[in-house]
Wavefront OBJ file of the C-alpha trace (Angstrom):
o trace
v 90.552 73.008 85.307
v 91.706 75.849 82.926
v 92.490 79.295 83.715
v 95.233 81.044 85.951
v 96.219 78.661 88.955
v 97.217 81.463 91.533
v 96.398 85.265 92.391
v 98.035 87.916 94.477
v 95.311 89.662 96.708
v 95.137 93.111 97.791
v 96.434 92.538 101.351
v 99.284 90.655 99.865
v 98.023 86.893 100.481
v 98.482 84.505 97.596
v 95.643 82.327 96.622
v 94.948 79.450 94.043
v 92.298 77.731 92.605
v 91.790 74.028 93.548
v 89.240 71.460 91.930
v 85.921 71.770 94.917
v 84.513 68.985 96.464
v 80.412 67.909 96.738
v 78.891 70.087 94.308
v 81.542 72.914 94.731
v 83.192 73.407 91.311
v 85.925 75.232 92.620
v 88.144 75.608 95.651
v 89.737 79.404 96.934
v 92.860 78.769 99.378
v 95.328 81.107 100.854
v 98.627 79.525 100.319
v 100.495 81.884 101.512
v 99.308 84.738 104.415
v 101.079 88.618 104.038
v 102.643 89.493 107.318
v 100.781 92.832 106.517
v 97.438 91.463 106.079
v 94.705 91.977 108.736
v 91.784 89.769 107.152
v 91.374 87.227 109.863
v 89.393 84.502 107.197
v 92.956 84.658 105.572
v 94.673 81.246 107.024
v 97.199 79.794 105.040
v 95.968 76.490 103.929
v 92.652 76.945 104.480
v 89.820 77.890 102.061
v 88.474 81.168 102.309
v 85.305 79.895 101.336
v 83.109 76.850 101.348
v 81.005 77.435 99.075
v 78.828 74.021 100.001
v 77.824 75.960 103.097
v 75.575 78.451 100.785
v 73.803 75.762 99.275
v 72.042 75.011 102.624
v 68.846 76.326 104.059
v 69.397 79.336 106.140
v 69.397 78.764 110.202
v 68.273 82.346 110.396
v 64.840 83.258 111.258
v 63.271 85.152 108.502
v 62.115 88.874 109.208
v 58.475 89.008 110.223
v 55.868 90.611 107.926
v 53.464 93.375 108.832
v 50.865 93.654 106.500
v 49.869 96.891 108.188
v 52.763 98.715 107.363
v 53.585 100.084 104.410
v 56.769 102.434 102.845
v 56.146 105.822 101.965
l 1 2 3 4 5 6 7 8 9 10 11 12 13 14 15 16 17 18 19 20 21 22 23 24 25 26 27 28 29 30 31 32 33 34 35 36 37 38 39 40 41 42 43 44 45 46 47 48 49 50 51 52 53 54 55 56 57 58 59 60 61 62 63 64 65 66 67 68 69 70 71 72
């Protein structure tokens, strides 16, 4: 994998990159979580991402259509 290996966030977390698993090219993890920070995805360890997830059907209903109405 080439490129930079780590990355300081904005809320003070450090992250790196880590080869993905099942069709995810690339891993995000918090490595280390800021005392200040206050994003509650941010666990150190854990990805803040899996990006596998998105590749799956939605479990949401999709919005119903009314062919009556129109925008104006």
């Amino acid at each position: 994998m080439a490129g930079p290996t780590g990355v300081r966030l904005a809320c003070g977390c450090a992250a790196s990159f880590r080869p993905g698993v099942e069709g995810s090219p690339v891993s995000i993890v918090i490595e280390t979580k800021a005392a200040a920070c206050i994003v509650e995805m941010h666990v150190a360890g854990m990805p803040v991402h899996d990006h596998r997830d998105a590749l799956r059907p939605s479990t949401r209903f999709a919005p119903i259509s009314h062919p009556d109405y129109e925008e104006g």
